[in-house]
ZAVOFI-140185 format. One record per residue (C-alpha): z, y, x; residue in one letter. Coordinates in steps of 0.1 Angstrom, whole numbers, padded with zeros to 4 digits, always signed. Example, Ala and Ser with C-alpha at 12.3 -4.5 7.8 and 13.67 -1.06 7.14 Angstrom:
+0078-0045+0123A+0071-0011+0137S
This chain:
-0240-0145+0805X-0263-0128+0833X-0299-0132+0823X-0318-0139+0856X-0360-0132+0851X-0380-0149+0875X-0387-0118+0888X-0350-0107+0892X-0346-0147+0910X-0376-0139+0933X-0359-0107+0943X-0325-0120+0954X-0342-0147+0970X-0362-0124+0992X-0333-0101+0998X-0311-0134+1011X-0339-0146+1032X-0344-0112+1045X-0304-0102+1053X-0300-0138+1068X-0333-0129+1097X-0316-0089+1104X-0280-0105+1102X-0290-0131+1128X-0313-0109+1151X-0285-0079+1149X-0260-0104+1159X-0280-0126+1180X-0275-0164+1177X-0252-0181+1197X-0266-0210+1224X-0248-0243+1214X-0216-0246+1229X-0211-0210+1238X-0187-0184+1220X-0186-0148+1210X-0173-0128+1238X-0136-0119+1223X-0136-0083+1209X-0168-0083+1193X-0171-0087+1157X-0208-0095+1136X-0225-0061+1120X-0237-0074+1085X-0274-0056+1075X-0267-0030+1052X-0295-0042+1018X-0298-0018+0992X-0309-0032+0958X-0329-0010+0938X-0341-0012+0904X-0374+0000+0885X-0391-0005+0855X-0424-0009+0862X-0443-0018+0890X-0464+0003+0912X-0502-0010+0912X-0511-0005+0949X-0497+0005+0980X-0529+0026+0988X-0514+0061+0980X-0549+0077+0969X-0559+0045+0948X-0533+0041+0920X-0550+0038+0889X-0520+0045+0870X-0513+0077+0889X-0474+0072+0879X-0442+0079+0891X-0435+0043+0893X-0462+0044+0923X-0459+0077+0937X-0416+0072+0942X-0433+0038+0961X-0452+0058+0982X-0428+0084+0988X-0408+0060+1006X-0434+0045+1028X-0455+0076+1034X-0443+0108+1045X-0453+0141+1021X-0457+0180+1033X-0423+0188+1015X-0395+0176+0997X-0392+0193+0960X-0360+0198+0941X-0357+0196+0904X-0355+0232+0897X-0384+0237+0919X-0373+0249+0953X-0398+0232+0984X-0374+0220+1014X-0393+0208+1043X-0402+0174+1052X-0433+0165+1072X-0439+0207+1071X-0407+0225+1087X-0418+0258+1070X-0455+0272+1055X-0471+0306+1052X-0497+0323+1033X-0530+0330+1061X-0563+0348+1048X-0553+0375+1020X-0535+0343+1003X-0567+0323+1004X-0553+0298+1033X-0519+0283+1040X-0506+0275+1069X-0479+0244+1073X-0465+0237+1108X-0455+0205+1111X-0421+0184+1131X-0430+0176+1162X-0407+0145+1159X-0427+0130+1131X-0443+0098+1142X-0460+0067+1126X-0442+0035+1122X-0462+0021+1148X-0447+0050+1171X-0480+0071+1174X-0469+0106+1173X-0480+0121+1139X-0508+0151+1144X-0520+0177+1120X-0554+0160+1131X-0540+0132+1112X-0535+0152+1084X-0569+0166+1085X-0588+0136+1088X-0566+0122+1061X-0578+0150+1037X-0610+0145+1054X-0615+0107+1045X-0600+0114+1009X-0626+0139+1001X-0652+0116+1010X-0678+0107+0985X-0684+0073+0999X-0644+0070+0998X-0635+0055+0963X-0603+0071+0955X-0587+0078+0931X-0565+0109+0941X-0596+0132+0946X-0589+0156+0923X-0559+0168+0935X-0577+0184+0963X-0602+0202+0934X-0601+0240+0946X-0599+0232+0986X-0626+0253+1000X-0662+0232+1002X-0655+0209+0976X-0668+0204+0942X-0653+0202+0907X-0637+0168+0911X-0627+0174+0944X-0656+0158+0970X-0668+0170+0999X-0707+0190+0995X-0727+0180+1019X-0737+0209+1039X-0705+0229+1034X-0672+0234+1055X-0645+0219+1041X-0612+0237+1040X-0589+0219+1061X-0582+0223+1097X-0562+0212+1127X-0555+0245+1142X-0531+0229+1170X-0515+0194+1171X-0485+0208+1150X-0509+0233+1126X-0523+0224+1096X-0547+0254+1078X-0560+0245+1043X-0581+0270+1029X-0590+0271+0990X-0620+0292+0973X-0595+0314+0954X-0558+0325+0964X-0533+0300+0962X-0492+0307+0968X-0475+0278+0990X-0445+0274+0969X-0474+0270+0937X-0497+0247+0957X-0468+0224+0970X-0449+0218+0935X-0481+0213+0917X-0496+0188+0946X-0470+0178+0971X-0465+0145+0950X-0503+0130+0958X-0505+0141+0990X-0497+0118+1019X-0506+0116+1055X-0521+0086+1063X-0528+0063+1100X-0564+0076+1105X-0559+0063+1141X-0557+0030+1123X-0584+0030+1104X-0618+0042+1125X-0635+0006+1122X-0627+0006+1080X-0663+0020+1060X-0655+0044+1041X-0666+0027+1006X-0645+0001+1019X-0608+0017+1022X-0593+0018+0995X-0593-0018+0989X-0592-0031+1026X-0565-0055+1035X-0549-0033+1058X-0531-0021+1026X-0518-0057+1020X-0492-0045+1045X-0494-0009+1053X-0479+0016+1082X-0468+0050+1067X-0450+0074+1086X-0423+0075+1059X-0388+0072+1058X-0389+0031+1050X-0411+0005+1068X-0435-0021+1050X-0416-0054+1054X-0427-0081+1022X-0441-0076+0988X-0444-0100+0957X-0467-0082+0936X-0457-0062+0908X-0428-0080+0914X-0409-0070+0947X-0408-0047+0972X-0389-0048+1010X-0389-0022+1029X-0367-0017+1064X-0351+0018+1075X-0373+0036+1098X-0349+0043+1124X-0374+0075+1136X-0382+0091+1111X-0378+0127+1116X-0352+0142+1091X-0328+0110+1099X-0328+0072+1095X-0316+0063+1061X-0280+0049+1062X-0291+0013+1056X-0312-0018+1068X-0334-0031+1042X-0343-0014+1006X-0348-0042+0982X-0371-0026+0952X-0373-0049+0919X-0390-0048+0889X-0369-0056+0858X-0371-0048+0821X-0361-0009+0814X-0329-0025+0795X-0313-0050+0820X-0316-0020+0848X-0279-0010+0833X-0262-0045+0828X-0275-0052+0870X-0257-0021+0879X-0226-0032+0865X-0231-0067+0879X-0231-0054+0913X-0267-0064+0914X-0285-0031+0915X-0269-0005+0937X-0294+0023+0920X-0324+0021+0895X-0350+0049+0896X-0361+0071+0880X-0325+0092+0888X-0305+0062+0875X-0313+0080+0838X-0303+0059+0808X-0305+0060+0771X-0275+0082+0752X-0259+0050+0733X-0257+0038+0769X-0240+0067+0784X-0199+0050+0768X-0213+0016+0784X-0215+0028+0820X-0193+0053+0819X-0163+0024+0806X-0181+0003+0838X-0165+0030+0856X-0195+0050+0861X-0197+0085+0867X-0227+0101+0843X-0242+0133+0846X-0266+0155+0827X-0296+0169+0842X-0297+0207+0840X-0339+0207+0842X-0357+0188+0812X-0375+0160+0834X-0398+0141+0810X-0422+0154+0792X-0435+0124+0762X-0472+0129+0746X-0496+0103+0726X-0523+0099+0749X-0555+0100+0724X-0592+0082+0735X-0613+0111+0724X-0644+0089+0724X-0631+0063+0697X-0613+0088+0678X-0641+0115+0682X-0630+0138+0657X-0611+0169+0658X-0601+0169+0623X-0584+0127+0632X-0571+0142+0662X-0548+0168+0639X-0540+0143+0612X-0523+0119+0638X-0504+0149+0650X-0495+0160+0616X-0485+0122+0603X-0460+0119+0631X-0422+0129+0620X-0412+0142+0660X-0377+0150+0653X-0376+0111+0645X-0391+0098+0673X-0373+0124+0695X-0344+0115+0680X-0343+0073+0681X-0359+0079+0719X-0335+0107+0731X-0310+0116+0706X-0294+0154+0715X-0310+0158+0751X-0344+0157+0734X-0369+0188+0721X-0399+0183+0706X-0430+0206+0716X-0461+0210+0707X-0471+0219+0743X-0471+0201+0775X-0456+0236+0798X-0420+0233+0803X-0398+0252+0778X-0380+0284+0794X-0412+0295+0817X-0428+0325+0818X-0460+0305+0806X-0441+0288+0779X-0441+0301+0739X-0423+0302+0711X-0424+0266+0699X-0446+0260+0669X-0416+0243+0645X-0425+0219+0614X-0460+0201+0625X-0445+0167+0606X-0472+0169+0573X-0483+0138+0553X-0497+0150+0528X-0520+0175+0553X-0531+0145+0573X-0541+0127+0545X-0564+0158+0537X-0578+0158+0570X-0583+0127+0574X-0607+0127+0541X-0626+0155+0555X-0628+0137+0592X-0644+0103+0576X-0617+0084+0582X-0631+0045+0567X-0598+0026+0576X-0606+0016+0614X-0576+0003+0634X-0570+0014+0664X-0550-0001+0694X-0516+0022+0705X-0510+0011+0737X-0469+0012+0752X-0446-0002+0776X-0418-0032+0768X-0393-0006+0767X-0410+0015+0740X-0421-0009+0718X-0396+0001+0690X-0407+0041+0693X-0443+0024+0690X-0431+0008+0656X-0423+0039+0644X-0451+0056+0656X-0471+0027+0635X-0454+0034+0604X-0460+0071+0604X-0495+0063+0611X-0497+0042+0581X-0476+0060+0558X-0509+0085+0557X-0533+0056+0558X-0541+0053+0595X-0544+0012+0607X-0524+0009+0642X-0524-0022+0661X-0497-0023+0689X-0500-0039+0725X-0473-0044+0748X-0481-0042+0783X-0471-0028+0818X-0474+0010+0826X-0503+0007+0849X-0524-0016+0827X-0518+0011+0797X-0529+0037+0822X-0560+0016+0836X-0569+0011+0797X-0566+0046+0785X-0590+0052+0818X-0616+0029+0807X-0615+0032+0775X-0601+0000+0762X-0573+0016+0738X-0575+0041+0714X-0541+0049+0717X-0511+0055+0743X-0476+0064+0747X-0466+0076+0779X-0440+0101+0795X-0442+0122+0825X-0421+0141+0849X-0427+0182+0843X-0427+0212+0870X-0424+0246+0863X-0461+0253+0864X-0487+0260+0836X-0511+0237+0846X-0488+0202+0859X-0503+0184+0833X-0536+0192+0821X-0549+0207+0853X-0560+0171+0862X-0565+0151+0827X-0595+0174+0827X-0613+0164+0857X-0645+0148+0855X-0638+0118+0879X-0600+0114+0858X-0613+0125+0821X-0586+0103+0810X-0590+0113+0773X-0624+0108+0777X-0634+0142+0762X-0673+0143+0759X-0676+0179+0767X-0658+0191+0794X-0674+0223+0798X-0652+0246+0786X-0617+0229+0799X-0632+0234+0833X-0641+0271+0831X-0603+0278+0815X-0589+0258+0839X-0608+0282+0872X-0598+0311+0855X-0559+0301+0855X-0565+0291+0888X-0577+0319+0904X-0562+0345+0888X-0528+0355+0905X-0517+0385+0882X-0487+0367+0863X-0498+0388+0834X-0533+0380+0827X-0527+0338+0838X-0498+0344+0812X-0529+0354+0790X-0551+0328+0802X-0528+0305+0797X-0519+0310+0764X-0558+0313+0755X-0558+0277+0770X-0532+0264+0748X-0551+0279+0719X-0579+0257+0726X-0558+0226+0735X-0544+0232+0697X-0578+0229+0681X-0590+0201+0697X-0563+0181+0703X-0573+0160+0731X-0535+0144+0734X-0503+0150+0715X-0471+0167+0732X-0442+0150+0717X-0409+0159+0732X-0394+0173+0763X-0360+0157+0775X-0328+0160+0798X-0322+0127+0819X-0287+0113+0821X-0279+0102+0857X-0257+0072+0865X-0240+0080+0898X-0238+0049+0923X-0206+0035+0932X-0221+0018+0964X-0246+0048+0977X-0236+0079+0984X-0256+0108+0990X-0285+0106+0964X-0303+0134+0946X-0309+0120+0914X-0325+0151+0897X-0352+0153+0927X-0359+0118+0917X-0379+0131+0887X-0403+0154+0911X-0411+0116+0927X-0392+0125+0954X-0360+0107+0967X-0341+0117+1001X-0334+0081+1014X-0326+0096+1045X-0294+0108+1035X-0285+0082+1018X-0258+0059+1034X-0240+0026+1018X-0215+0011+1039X-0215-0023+1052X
């Protein structure tokens, strides 16, 4: 028997109600006691039903708490982005049609499509992009997103505007955006690394908004993006309907409506094989004891060639203040375990966050699982028996378990708390959990995950010196010799080791379950937050 959440009922609900208005309005209703003209036959609305597990926690791109992918593959179909990234790394264009380094490297230049206009048919401008960055640099602007524009020329360290000083982003032309930085920055680099949390937004739109007022403005309640999809309903942290944009620039998608729905990570298989789901993000992946299930569904499943989630214990480094604690947490967890009951063969443990096979990446410190030295440590670190709250999703509760038991086998209290992805997030950010697991999508670059947990406006380990994170981190920035970043880097991840703000877990390969309904999908993009709806196509 089918189990139907009240979220899954509210879903198909909306979908019906939503099919029935575009059927009707496609077809056009008949006046009583006329007929359709002979040789015409009713076009059914093309819905796609797509599946996530966990809910995005605003449609205000630059205010997601969270920061996850669950928001940012949201706002990807809404919004439009610069480029569009593959797995292995390689930037296609998008909202840019091609970029070039300006300045001795210190500027890039991205020319954007003509064609690109807002859903509200108002051509899209580099001005728009400009005032966008403009806004979102703002002081007065509450965002959230800020620090991803940390290193844009006449900015400060978490990525605001000084007062006084030019900021580094220009409209050169109506198709020419120029962003200049205060150190040299390659496109290709700059675009993998921030591609994701940048998004154009309707500036034309929002003139009579303050700006300590935007991010939380109704106009948000139902948004225009420039994106792919169109804003049609939402049922918060619930479900998501979104209509084709039949203008966007690199093609309208091959189908009417998108239906996103929130359901528990381990009914997102059984829909698919109801015929309920067409496609679940992230990439359709699925656990390995799954893989005989679907494939037996007649399923086609694939193995991604690039590792695409990176797993860590987030660590509150104001409750759990000591380095000496940090290392006895890392050496009390058995890794090949939890790798092993979360990932089985496709997984890797690490004891750093930079993607294996990298020029940044090495050799893998091997045998970190020690009891018996975390009990030592955690003597010397004063340890009196405190508990401490592990925060995790539904669908890792059991890897929390085990996580527990490790913890307590060396004499360390752990309470779990189930709870949503963005409320783990929001409570690692403020401080109300001492502990979190959490996985994350990885790029090819050094710095893809620290380079922004160390921000002082997104500290979200709450380190109370950041002093020295922030000079490393310039330094890898702007140096641009491969060899000496290489040595940066590596003097970088010497420090992350003896303080051990976080622990990196694992690193594994996604399994992708191909669609049977939609053709045309990238699922290995998925995992850079990026999906190419506008090639996808499911027949009527």
């Amino acid at each position: 028997m089918r189990k139907y959440t009240p979220a899954r009922l509210a879903a198909l609900a909306l979908a019906a109600a939503l099919m029935a208005v575009l059927f009707l309005s496609a077809c056009g209703q008949q006046p009583q006691g006329e007929t359709e003209p002979a040789g015409e036959k009713e076009t059914p609305a093309v819905n796609v039903n797509y599946g996530i597990s966990n809910p995005w926690d605003s449609l205000m791109p630059y205010y997601s708490v969270s920061g996850s992918n669950y928001s940012r593959i949201i706002y990807d179909k809404i919004y439009d982005r610069l480029a569009y990234v593959q797995a292995d790394g390689t930037c296609l264009p998008r909202a840019a049609q091609s970029w070039e380094s300006a300045d001795d490297g210190y500027a890039i230049l991205f020319h954007l499509d003509p064609k690109a206009t807002f859903h509200d048919g108002t051509p899209v401008t580099a001005q728009h992009w400009a005032d966008t960055i403009t806004l979102v640099t703002n002081p007065a602007c509450e965002t959230l997103g800020r620090a991803t524009f940390v290193g844009l020329a006449g900015t400060d360290e978490t990525g605001a505007a000084v007062a006084g000083e030019t900021l580094g982003v220009e409209a050169v032309d109506e198709a020419t955006l120029k962003l200049t930085f205060t150190s040299p920055v390659l496109p290709e680099e700059f675009l993998v690394d921030k591609n994701r949390d940048i998004y154009v937004l309707p500036t034309h739109l929002l003139g009579d908004i303050p700006p300590e007022e935007m991010m939380t403005d109704d106009f948000w309640l139902s948004p225009v993006g420039s994106g792919p999809c169109k804003y049609v309903s939402e049922v918060s942290g619930s479900t998501l309907v979104l209509e084709s944009n039949p203008d966007y620039q690199l093609g309208k998608p091959g189908f009417d409506t998108l239906t996103i729905t929130v359901m528990d990570k381990s009914n997102l298989l059984t829909a698919l094989i109801a015929g309920d789901l067409d496609y679940y993000a992230f990439g359709g992946s699925l656990s390995e004891e799954n893989k005989p299930v679907a494939e037996q569904a007649g399923f086609q499943v694939l193995e991604g060639e690039v590792p695409n989630t990176f797993f860590e214990l987030m660590i509150n480094n104001e409750t759990i203040a000591s380095a000496d604690l940090r290392h006895a947490i890392e050496k009390a967890l058995d890794k090949e375990l939890l790798c092993q009951q979360n990932s089985g063969t496709r997984g890797t443990t690490t004891s750093s966050s930079i993607l294996p096979g990298t020029p940044y990446s090495s050799p893998e410190t091997q045998g970190t699982y020690d009891p018996q030295g975390a009990k030592e440590l955690l003597a010397s670190a004063g340890y009196n028996g405190e508990t401490y709250t592990l925060a995790c999703t539904s669908q890792r509760a059991n890897l929390a378990a085990l996580v527990q038991q490790n913890l307590k086998d060396v004499g360390i209290q752990v309470e779990i708390e189930t709870v949503d992805s963005a409320t783990m997030f929001a409570g690692m950010y403020d401080g109300t959990y001492d502990l979190g697991l959490a996985s994350h999508t990885p790029t090819t670059l050094p710095l893809w995950f620290t380079g922004e947990r160390f921000a002082p406006d997104h500290n979200l380990f709450h380190v109370a010196d950041l002093s020295h994170y922030t000079q490393l981190l310039s330094a890898i920035r702007s140096e641009t010799q491969e060899r000496a970043r290489i040595d940066l880097v590596d003097e970088f991840e010497a420090y992350l080791n003896q303080e051990m703000p976080f622990v990196p877990l694992w690193f594994t390969h996604a399994l992708h379950v191909q669609s049977n309904t939609v053709t045309g999908i990238d699922y290995p993009a998925s995992a850079c937050c990026n999906e190419n709806v506008w090639q996808w196509e499911k027949k009527a």
